[in-house]
C-alpha positions as CSV (number, residue, x, y, z in Angstrom):
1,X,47.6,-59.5,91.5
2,X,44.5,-58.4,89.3
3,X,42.3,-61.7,88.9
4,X,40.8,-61.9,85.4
5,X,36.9,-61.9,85.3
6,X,34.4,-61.7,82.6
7,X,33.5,-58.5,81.6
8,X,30.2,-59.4,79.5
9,X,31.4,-57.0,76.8
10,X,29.7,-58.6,74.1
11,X,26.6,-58.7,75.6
12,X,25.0,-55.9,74.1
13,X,25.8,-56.9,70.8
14,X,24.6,-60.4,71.1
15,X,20.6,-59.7,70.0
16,X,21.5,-57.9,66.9
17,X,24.1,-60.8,66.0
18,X,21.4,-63.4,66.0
19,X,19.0,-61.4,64.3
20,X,21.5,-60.6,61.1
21,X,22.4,-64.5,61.5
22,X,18.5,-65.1,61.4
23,X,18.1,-62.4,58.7
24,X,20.5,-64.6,56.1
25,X,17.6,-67.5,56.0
26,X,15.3,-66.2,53.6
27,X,12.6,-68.7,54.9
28,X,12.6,-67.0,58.3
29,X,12.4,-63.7,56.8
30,X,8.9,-64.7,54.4
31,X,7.8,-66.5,57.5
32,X,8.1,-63.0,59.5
33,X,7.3,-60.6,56.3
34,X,4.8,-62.0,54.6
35,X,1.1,-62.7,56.5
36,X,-0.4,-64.8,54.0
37,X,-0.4,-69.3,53.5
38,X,1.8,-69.0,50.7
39,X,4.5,-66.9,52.2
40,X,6.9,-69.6,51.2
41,X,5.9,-69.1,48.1
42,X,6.6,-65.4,48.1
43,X,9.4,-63.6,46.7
44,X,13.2,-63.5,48.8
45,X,12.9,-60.1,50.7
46,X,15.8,-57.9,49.6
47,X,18.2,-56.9,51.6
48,X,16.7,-53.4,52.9
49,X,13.1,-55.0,53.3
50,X,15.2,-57.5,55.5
51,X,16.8,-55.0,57.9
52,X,13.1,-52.8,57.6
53,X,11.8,-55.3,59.5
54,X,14.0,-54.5,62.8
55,X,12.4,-51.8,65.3
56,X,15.0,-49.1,66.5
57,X,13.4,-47.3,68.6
58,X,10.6,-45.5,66.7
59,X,7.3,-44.7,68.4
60,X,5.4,-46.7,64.9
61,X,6.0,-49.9,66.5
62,X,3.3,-51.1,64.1
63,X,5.4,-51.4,61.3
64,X,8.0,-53.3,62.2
65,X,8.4,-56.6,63.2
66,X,11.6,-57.8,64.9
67,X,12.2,-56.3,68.3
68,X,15.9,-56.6,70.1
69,X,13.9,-56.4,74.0
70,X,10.9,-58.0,75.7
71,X,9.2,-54.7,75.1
72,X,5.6,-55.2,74.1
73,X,4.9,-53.7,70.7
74,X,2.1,-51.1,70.8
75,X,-1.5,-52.8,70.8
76,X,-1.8,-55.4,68.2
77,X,-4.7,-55.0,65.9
78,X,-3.0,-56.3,62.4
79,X,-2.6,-59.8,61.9
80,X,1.3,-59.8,61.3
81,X,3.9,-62.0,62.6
82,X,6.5,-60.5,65.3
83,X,9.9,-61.3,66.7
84,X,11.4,-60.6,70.0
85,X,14.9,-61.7,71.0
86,X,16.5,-60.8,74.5
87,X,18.6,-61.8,77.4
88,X,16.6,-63.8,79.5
89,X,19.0,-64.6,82.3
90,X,22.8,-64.9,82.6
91,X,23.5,-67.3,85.4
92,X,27.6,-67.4,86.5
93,X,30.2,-70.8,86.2
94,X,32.9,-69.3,87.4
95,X,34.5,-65.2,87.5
96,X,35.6,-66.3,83.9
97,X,32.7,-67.4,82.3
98,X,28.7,-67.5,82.4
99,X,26.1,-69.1,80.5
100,X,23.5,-66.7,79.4
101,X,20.2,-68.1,77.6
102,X,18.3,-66.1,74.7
103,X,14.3,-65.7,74.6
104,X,13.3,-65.6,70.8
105,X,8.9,-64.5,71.4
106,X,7.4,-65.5,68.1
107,X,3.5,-63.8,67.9
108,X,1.2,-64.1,64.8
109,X,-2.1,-62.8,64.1
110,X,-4.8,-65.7,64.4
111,X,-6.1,-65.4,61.7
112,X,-2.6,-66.5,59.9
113,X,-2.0,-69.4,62.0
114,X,-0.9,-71.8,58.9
115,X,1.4,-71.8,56.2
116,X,2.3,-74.2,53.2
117,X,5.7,-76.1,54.0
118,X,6.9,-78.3,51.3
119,X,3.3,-78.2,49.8
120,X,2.0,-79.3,53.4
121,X,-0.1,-77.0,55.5
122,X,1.6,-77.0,58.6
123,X,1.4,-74.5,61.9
124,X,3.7,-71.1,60.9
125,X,5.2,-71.3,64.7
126,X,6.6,-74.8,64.2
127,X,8.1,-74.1,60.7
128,X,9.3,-70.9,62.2
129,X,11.5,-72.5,65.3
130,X,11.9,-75.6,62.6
131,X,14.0,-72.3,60.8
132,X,15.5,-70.7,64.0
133,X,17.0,-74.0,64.9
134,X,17.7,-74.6,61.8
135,X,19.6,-71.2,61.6
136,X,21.0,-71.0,64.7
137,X,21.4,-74.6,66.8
138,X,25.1,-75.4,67.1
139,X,26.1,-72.5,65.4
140,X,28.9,-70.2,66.0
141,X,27.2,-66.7,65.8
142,X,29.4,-64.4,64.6
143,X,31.1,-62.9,67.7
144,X,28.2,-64.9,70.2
145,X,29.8,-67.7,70.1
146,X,27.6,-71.3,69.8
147,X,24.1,-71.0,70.1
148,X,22.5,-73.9,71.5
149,X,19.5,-75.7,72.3
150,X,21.0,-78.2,75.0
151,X,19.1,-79.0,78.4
152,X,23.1,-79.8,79.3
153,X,24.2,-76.2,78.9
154,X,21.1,-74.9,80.9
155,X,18.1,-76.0,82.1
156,X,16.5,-73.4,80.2
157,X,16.3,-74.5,77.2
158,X,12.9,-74.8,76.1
159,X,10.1,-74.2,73.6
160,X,6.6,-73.0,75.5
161,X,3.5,-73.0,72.8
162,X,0.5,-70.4,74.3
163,X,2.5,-67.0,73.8
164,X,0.0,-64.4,73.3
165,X,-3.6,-64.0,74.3
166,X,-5.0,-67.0,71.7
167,X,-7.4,-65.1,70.7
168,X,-5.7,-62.4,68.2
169,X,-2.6,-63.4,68.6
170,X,-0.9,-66.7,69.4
171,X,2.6,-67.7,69.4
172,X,5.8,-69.2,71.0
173,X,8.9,-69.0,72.8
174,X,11.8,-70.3,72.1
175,X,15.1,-70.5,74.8
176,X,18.1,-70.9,73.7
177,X,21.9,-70.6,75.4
178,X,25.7,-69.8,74.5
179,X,28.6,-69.1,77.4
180,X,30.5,-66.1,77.2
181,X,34.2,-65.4,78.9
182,X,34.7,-61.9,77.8
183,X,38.1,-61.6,80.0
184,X,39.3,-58.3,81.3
185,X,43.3,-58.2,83.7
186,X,46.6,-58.7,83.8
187,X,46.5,-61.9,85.3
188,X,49.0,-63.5,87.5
């Protein structure tokens, strides 16, 4: 008898499908594109501007600002808005399923701390988780299943204000969780 475990096979995939599910509210994206008050204001960013925005690996890390690992970008001198979304820890149920919780890093410049929300000047890390949840809580995620911000899924689940150095950059960090039961056997 072959007992049927998870196989985490969608786990590698899981970054990338939040980012493209982030990547279809055009709020986030001005929030992460544009480094200005008004970026509400701004135009919607088209579609290759959108997917410009993720890092793959180049050695510029300057020009881009969404990043699928915990990876540092180079030295930040600009004052521009960045993204980082990984695996923060996968913690087993049973062989069949695990729980596995999502960092989302959000850094911006200090000099941009604020945007205009609804004609109210408001912190640009607030409106941006207001937009991640937004986005993402309670949502199935193409192929990642339900995103969720639930302290009864895991303890994890947090938001931590004080990212960054606060001096050039500030920012936050969001946690977030889904389960995954990628089976792999014949069973019994």
């Amino acid at each position: 008898m072959n007992a049927i475990n998870n196989k985490f096979l969608s786990m590698p995939f899981i970054p990338f499908k939040i980012v493209m599910a982030l990547l279809e509210n055009d709020n986030f994206c001005k929030l992460i594109y544009y480094n200005t008050i008004d970026a509400l204001d701004r135009p919607d960013l088209t579609i290759a501007q959108k997917r410009a925005m993720i890092w793959d690996g180049q050695d510029d890390m300057e020009h881009y600002n969404i990043f699928l690992t915990n990876v540092q970008p180079n030295e930040e001198t600009e004052n521009r808005t960045v993204m980082k979304v990984y695996r923060y820890v996968t913690d087993p149920i049973n062989r069949n399923i695990a729980t596995v919780a999502y960092a989302f890093d959000i850094l911006f410049g200090s000099k941009i701390p604020l945007v205009r929300y609804n004609g109210i000047t408001c912190n640009r890390g607030d409106v941006i988780e207001m937009e991640i949840m937004r986005t993402l809580n309670g949502e199935d995620v193409a192929g990642v299943g339900y995103l969720q911000y639930d302290n009864d899924l895991t303890a994890l689940c947090r938001s931590r204000v004080g990212v960054g150095n606060n001096y050039t950059f500030t920012g936050l960090s969001i946690i977030m969780a889904t389960q995954i039961a990628d089976a792999e056997g014949s069973g019994c």
